[in-house]
N, C-alpha and C positions, 0 to 999 in steps of 0.2 A: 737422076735416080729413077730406077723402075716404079711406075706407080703399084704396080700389083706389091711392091716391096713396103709401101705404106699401109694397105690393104693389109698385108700379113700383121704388119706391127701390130693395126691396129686390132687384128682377131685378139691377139697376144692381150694387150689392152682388156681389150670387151672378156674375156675372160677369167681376168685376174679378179676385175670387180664382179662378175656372174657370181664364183666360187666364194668371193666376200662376202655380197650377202645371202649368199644362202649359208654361210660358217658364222657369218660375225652380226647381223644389223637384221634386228627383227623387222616384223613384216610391218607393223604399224607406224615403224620410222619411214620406209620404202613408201608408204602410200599418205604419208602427213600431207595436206595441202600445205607448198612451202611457194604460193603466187607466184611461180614460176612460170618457163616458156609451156612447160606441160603440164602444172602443178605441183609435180612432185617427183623423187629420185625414180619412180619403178618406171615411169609414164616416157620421163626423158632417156630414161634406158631404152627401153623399148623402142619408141622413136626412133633413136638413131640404127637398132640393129633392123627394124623394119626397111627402113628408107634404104638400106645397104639391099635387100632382099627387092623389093619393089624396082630401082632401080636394072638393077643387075639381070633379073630372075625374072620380070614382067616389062617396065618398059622397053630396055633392049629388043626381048623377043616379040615385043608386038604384043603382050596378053594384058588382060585385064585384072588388077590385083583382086586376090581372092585368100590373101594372108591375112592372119589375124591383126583386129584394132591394137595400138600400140596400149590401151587403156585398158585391154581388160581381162590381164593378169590376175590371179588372183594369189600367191606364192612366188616364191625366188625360186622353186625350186622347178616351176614351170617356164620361169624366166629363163634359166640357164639351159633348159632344155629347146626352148628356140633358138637360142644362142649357138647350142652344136647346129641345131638345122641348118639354120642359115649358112654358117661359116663353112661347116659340111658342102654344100651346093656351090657356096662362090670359091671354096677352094678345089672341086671340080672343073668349075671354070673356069680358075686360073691357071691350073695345070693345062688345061686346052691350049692357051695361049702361044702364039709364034710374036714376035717384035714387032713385027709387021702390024699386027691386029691392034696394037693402041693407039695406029693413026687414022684407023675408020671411023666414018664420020657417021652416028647415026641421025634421023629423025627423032628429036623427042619434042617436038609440036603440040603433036595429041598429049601428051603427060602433063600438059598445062603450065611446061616450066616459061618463063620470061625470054626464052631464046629460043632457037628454032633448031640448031644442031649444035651438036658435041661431039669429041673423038671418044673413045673408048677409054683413053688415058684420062683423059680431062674427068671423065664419069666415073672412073675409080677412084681418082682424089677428090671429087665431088665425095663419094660415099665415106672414106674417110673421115675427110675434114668433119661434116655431118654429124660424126659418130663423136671428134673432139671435141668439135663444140660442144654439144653438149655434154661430155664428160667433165669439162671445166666445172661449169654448172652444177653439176653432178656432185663435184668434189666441193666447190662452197657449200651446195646444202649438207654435206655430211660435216664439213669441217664448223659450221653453225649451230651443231650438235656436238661437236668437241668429239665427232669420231675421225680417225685418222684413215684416208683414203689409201689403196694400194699404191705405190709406189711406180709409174710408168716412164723409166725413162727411154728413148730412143737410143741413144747413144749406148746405151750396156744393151740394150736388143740387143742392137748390133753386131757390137763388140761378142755377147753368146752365141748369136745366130751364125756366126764366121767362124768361132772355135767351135761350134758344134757341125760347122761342114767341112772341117779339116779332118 
């Protein structure tokens, strides 16, 4: 499978929940300390759409991060508006993409990760996965509140995303 194809799913994803809580899950649920990996639902949101941005948008190109803390949010409604930013930008850069470009290998050394290189594939399911993990999470603490999280399956993606390119 294309990785950029997990990347889209998970835009698809990262946006269901965006438009959830800023429709359904007040703001003092989103910011509860629930001792979690970030503390709480807005923090581990944030997080993951960050590290998609950082990755993609800074490490790759050699830059120095200069996006916002994942922590400090104050609304859903500014939430979701990072949310276009980012998805905006790396779906720019997906569109860029030839086949060829998911087997270059970059340097990510300086980024302080645990390894020394990566291909371009491998660091778009890196930014994914990122993003599920902690959406799991994400959905325990809302489901510990007896709110019901959106509905993310892969398989109906899918299955839309192929009738809506016929």
């Amino acid at each position: 499978m294309d990785p950029a194809t997990i990347v889209r799913y998970n835009h698809d994803c990262r946006r269901r929940f965006a438009d959830f809580f800023v429709d359904s899950v007040p703001w003092d649920v989103l910011v509860e300390n629930q001792e979690t990996s970030h503390q709480n639902i807005a923090n581990a949101f944030m997080h993951g759409c960050n590290m998609e941005d950082w990755w993609l948008h800074f490490v790759l190109p050699g830059k120095a991060w200069s996006g916002p803390k994942y922590d400090g949010f104050t609304n859903a409604e500014a939430m979701r508006a990072r949310v276009v930013e980012v998805e905006r930008k790396t779906q720019e850069f997906l569109d860029g993409l030839r086949p060829q470009d998911l087997d270059r290998r970059y340097d990510v050394s300086a980024a302080g990760m645990g390894f020394a290189s990566a291909t371009l594939g491998d660091i778009l399911v890196e930014t994914a996965l990122e993003d599920i993990h902690h959406r799991g999470e994400i959905m325990a603490m809302l489901w510990r509140r007896d709110i019901e999280p959106p509905y993310v399956s892969f398989a109906e993606w899918a299955a839309a995303s192929t009738a809506a390119a016929r």
